[in-house]
PADOTI-142202 format. One line per 3 residues: number of its first residue (from 1); for each residue x, y, z of C-alpha. Coordinates in nm, 4 decimals, padded with zeros to 6 digits. Example, Ala and Ser with C-alpha at 12.3 -4.5 7.8 and 13.67 -1.06 7.14 Angstrom:
// residues 2
1) 01.2300 -00.4500 00.7800 ~ 01.3670 -00.1060 00.7140 $
// end
This chain:
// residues 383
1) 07.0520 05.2197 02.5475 ~ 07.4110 05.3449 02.6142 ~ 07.5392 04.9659 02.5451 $
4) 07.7873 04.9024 02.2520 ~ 07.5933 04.6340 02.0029 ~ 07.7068 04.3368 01.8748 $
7) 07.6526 04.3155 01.5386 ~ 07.7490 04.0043 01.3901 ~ 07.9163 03.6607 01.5696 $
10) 08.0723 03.4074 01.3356 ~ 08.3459 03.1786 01.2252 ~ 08.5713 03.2178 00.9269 $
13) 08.8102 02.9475 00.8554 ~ 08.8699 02.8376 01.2119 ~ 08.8574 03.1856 01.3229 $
16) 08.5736 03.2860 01.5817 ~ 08.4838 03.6725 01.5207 ~ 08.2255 03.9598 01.6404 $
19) 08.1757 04.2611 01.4825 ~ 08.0262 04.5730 01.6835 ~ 07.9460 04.9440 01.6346 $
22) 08.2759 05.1562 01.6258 ~ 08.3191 05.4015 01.8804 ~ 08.6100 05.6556 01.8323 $
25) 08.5312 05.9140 02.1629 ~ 08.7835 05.7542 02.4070 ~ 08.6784 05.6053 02.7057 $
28) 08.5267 05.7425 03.0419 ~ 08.8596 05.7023 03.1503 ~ 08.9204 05.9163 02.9792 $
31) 08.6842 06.1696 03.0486 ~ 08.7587 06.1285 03.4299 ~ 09.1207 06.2745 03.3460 $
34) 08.9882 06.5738 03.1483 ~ 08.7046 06.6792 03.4232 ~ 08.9398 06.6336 03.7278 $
37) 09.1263 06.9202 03.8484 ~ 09.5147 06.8177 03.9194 ~ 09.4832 06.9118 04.2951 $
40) 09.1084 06.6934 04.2850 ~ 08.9949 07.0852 04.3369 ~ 09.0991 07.1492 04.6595 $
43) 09.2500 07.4980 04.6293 ~ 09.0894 07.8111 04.5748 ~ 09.2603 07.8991 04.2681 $
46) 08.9136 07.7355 04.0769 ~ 08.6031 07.8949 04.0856 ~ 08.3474 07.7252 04.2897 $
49) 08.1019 07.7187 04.0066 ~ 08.3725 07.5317 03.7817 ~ 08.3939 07.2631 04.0130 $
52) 08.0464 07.2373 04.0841 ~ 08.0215 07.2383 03.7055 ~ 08.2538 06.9105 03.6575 $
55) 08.0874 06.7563 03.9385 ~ 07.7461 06.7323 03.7542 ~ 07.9322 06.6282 03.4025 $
58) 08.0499 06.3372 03.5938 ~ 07.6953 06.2615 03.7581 ~ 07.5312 06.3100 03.4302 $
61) 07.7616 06.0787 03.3093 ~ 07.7223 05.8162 03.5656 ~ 07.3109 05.8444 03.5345 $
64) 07.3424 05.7225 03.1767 ~ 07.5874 05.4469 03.3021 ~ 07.3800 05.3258 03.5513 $
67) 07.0422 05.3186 03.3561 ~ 07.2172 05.1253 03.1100 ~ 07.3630 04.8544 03.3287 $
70) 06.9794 04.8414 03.5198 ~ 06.8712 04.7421 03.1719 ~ 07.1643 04.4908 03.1349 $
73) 07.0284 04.3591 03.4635 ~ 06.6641 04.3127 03.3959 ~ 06.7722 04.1541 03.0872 $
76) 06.9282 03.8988 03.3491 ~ 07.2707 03.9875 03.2707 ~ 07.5773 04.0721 03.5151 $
79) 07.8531 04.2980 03.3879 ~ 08.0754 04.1918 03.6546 ~ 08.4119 04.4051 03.5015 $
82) 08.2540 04.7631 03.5091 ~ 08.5098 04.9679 03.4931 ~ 08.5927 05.3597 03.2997 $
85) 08.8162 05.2132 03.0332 ~ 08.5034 04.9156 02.9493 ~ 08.2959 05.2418 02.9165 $
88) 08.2991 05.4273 02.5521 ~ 08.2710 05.7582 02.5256 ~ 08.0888 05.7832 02.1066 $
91) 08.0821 06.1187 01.9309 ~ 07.8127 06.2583 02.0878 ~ 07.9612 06.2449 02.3688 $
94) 07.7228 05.9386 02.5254 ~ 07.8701 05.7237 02.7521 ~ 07.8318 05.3044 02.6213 $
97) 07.8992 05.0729 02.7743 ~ 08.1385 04.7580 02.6184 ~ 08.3466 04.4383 02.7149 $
100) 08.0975 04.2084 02.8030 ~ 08.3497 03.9454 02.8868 ~ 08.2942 03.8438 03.2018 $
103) 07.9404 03.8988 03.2281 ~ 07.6862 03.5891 03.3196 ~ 07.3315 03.5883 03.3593 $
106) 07.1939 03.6657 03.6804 ~ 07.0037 03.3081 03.7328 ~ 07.2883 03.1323 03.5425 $
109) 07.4344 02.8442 03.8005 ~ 07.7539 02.7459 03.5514 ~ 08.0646 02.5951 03.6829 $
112) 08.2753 02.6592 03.4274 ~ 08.4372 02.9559 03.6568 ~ 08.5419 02.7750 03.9948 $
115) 08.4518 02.8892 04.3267 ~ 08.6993 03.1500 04.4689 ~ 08.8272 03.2000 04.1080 $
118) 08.8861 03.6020 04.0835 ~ 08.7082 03.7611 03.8003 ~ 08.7377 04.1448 03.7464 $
121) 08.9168 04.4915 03.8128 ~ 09.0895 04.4575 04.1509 ~ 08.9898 04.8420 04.2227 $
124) 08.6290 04.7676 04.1057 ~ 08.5175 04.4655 04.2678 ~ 08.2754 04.4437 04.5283 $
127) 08.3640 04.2757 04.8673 ~ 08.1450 03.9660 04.7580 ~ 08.3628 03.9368 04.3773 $
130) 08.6925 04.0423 04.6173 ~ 08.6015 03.6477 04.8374 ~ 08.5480 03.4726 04.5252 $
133) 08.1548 03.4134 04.5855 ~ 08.0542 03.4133 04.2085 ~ 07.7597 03.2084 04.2523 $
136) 07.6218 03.4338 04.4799 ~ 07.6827 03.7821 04.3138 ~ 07.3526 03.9723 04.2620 $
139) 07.2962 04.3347 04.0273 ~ 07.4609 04.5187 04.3652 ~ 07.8006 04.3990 04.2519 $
142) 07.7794 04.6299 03.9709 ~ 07.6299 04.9086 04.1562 ~ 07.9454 04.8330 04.3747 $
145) 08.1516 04.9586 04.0525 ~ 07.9643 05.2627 03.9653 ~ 08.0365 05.4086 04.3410 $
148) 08.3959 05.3148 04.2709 ~ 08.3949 05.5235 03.9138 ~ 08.1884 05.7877 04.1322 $
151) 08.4124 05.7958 04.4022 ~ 08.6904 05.8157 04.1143 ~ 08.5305 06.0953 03.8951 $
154) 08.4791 06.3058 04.2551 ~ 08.7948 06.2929 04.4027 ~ 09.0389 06.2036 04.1654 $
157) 09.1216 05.8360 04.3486 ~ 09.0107 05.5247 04.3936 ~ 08.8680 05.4408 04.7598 $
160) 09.1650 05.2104 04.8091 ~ 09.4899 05.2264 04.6817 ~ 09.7179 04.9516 04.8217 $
163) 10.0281 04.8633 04.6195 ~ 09.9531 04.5145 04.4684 ~ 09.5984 04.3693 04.3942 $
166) 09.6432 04.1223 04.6523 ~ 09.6660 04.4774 04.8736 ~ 09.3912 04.6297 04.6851 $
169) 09.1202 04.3465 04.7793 ~ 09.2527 04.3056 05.1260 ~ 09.1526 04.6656 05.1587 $
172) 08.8218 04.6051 04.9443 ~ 08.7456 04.3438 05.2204 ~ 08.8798 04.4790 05.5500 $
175) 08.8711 04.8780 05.5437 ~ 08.6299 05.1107 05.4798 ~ 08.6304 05.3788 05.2200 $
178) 08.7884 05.7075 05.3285 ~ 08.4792 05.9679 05.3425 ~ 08.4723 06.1729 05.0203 $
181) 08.4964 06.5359 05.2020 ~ 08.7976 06.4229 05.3667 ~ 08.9973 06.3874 05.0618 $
184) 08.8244 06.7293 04.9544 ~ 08.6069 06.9354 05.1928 ~ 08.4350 07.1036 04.8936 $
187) 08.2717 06.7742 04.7295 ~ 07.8608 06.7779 04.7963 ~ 07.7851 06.6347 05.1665 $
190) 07.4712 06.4213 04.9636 ~ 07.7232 06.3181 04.6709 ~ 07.9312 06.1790 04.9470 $
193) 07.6991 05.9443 05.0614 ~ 07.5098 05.8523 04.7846 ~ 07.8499 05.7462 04.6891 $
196) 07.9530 05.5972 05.0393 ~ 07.5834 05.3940 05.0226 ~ 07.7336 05.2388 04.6850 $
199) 08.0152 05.1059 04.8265 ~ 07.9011 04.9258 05.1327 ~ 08.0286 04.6296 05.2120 $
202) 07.6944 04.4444 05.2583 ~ 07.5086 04.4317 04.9281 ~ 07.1690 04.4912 05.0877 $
205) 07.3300 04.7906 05.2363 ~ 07.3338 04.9154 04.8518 ~ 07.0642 05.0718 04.6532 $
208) 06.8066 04.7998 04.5672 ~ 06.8696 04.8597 04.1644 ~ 07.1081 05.0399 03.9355 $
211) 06.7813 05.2297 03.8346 ~ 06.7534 05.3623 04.2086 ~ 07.1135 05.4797 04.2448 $
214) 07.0365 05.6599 03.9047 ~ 06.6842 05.8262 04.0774 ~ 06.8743 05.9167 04.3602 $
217) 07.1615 06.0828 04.1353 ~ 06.8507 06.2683 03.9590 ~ 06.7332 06.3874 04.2558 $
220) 07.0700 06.5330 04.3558 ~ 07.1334 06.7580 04.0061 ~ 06.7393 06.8983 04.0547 $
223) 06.8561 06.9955 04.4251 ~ 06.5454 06.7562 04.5760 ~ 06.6094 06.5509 04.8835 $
226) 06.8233 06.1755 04.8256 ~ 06.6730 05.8574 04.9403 ~ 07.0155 05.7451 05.0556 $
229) 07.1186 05.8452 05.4621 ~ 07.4396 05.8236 05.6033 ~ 07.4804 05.5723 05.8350 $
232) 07.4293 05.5944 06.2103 ~ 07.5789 05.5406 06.5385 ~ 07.4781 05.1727 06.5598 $
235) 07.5815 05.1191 06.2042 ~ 07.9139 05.2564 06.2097 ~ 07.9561 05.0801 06.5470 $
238) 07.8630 04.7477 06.3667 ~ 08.1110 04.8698 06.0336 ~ 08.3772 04.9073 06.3279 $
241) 08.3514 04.5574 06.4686 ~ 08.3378 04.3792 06.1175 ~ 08.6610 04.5585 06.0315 $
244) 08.8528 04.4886 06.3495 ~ 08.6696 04.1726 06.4944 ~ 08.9496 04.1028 06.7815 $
247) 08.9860 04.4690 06.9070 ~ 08.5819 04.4459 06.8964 ~ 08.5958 04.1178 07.0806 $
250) 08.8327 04.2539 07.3664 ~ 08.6206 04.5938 07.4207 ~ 08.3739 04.3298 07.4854 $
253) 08.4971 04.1239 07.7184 ~ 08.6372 04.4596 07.9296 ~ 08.2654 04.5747 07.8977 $
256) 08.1054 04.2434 08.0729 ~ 08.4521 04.2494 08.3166 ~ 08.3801 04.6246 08.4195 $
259) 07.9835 04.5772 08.4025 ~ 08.0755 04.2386 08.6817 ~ 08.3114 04.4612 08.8669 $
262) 08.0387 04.7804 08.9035 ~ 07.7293 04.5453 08.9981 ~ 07.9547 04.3395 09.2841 $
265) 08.0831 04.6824 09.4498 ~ 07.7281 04.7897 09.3599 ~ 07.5481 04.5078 09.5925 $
268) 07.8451 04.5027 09.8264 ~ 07.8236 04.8829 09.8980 ~ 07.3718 04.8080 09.9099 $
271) 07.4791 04.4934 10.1507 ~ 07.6930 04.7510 10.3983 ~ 07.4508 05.0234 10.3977 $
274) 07.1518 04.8011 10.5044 ~ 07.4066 04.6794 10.7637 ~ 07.5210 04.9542 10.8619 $
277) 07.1519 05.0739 10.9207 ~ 07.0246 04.7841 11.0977 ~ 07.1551 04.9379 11.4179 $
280) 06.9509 05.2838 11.3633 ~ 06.6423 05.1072 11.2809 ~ 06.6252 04.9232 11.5986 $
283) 06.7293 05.1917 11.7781 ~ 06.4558 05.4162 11.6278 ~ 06.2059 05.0764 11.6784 $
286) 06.3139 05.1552 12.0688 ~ 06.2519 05.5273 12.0727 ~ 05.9611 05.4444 11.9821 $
289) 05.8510 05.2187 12.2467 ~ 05.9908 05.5070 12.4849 ~ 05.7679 05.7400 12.4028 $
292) 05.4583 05.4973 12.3894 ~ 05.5466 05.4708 12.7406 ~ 05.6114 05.7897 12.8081 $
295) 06.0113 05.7921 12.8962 ~ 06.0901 06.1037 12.6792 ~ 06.4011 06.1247 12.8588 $
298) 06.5069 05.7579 12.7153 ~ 06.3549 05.7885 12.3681 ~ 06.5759 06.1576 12.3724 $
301) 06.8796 06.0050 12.4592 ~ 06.8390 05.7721 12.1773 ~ 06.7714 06.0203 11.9071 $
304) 07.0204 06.2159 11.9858 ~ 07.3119 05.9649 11.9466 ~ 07.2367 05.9878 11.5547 $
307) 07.4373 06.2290 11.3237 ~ 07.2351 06.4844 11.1497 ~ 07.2865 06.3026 10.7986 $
310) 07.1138 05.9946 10.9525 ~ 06.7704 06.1638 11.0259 ~ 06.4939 06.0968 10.8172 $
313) 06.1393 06.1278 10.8674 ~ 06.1114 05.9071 11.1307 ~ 06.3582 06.0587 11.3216 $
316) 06.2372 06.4099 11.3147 ~ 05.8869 06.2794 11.4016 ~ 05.9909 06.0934 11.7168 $
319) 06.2397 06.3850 11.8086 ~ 05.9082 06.6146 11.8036 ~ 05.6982 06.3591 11.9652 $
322) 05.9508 06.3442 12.2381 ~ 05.9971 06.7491 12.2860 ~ 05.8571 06.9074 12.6326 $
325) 05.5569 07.0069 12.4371 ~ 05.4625 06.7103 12.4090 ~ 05.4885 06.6033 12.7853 $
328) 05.1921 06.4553 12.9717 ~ 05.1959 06.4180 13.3484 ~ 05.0215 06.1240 13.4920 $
331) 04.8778 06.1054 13.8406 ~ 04.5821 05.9119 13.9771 ~ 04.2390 06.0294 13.9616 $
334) 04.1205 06.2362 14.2559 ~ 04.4580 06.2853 14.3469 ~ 04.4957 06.6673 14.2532 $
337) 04.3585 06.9487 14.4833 ~ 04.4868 07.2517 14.2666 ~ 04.6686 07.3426 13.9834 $
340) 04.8506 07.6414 13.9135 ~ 05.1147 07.8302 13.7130 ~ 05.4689 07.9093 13.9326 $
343) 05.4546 08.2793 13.9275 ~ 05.7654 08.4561 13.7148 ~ 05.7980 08.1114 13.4784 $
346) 05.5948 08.0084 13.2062 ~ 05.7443 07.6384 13.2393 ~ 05.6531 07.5013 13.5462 $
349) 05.3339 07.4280 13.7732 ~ 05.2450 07.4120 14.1073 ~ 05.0547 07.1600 14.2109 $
352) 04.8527 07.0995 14.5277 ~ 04.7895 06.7395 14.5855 ~ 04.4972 06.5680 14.8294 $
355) 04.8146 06.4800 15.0695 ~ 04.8539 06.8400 15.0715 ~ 05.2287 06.8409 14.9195 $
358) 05.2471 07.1107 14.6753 ~ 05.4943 06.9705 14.3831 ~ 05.6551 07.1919 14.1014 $
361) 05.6378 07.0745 13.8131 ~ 05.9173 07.1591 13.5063 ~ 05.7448 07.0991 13.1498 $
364) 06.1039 07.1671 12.9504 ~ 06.2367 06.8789 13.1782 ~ 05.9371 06.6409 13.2440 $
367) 06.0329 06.6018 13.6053 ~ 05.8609 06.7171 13.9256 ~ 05.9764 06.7788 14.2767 $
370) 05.8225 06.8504 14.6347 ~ 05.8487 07.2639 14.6820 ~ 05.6550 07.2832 14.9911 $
373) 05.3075 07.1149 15.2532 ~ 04.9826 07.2745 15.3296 ~ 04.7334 07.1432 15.4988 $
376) 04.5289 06.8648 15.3686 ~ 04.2354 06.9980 15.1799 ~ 03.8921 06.8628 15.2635 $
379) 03.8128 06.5550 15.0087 ~ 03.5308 06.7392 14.9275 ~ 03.7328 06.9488 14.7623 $
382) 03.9857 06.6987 14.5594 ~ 04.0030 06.7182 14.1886 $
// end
């Protein structure tokens, strides 16, 4: 299924040879050139419908691509130089795929390629092929290399375009892909990231199978919703700090140095406020005791020394628990003869005692004086 066969593998005189079916369509290469717009289809001068139009050429394209390297794979076989100008395009317009040079089976542990021994397209690897690692490189190292040729047959470019290969796998390794819509604003927001979820750098980041990154393509052309998501504030944070580890590593260390900074000013400014009011809760401890013992006059003085933003509750109940209202005159028992209000004031008695002193007595001021002597009354008649 879309894959070039071999036909015949042999030796004539010396001379190792393969034969395989001829395919005269060009290559998706190709194909790429004749679907992309020379601006990448920025400008207005296309109809939206045209470029909408190549768009889905190109994904119906890449569908047939991928299905045919998820077969490669469960055949146990790694393409590992995926490419447009490996993939035919045959008379009918069918894209198959060719140049199985550099593939290996996926369980294959061979050493006849060394470790850290490049093998591929510079602007196709994946990260993992970019290091080197290809004892460890799984089917997602192809899906790497479609979302390159997607990327490619949306915008025009590859996602990195540094001037050397050396330059192009530095970039493969250290930067991410520039998003899709930024090179052109009118590519499909879910083309973008099904794209953007091929080329992750992680290869569990991928889609699990060539044959899912051909579902999700599916799903895009019939307008229903892709299984891919873009990736999220943690994520990018984490794509941030693998692509500049030091700058990560020093926004670290100022984090813990201001997070230190803010908690000692933090307990300093606690220790200084429950120092600083120590003094008012003794002092409100002592107003207290004042008013258990009835010296309103004390406990007064004490509560009024405090600025208004240092009352609380307690405050305000021991300032009304302190008001004249809430003055009590005590005098032994027996002691009064008569009680009465001072006539033209509504805060003060008169009070006749068995001695026969009449005191006045000021509620608003809790204090009493001698206003005048009668005679003493008969004890008979003492309160």
């Amino acid at each position: 299924p879309n894959i070039v066969p071999i036909y015949e593998v042999g030796e004539d005189e010396g001379q190792y040879f393969f034969s395989m079916r001829l395919v005269t369509g060009g290559s998706l290469a190709d194909r790429f050139d004749e679907l992309a717009f020379a601006d990448g289809g920025k400008t207005t001068t296309h109809a939206s419908s045209g470029f909408r139009e190549r768009q889905t050429a190109s994904v119906k394209l890449l569908i047939k691509v991928a299905r045919a390297v998820h077969y490669a794979h469960q055949q146990g076989i790694l393409h590992r130089d995926l490419k447009p100008a490996n993939i035919l395009i045959d008379r009918h317009g069918q894209p198959q795929i060719s140049d199985f040079g550099l593939a290996k089976r996926v369980e294959e542990d061979t050493h006849l390629t060394a470790s850290g021994q490049l093998l591929g397209s510079p602007a196709y690897m994946s990260p993992e092929q970019a290091e080197g690692k290809n004892h460890e490189l799984t089917p997602a190292a192809d899906t790497y290399a479609i979302g390159v040729m997607l990327y490619q047959a949306l915008t025009g470019r590859i996602p990195f375009d540094g001037d050397s290969p050396m330059a192009l796998l530095q970039e493969t390794l250290t930067k991410e892909p520039k998003p899709l819509r930024k090179r052109n604003p009118r590519i499909d927001r879910d083309l973008e990231t099904i794209t953007l979820c091929c080329l992750e750098k992680s290869p569990s980041d991928r889609y699990a199978s060539a044959e899912a990154l051909a579902v999700d393509l599916e799903n895009w052309l019939d307008g229903r919703p892709i299984q891919a998501k873009p990736p999220g504030f943690i994520r990018r944070m984490v794509k941030w700090t693998r692509r500049k580890p030091a700058i990560a590593a020093m926004a670290l260390l100022s984090l813990i140095a201001i997070s230190v900074i803010v908690g000692l000013d933090w307990r300093h400014q606690r220790e200084q406020s429950h120092l600083a009011r120590a003094p008012y809760a003794r002092e409100i401890r002592l107003a207290n005791e004042h008013i258990l013992q009835h010296r309103m006059d004390e406990a007064r003085a004490i509560l009024e020394k405090h600025a208004p933003d240092q009352r609380e509750f307690a405050w305000h109940l021991l300032w009304k628990q302190s008001a004249p209202e809430y003055q009590s005159l005590t005098l032994a028992p027996g002691s009064i003869h008569a009680l009465s209000a001072a006539r033209g004031t509504t805060n003060e008695l008169l009070i006749q005692m068995h001695t026969g002193d009449v005191k006045r007595w000021t509620l608003t001021e809790a204090s009493s004086e001698t206003a005048f002597t009668l005679g003493k009354p008969p004890l008979s008649e003492t309160l």
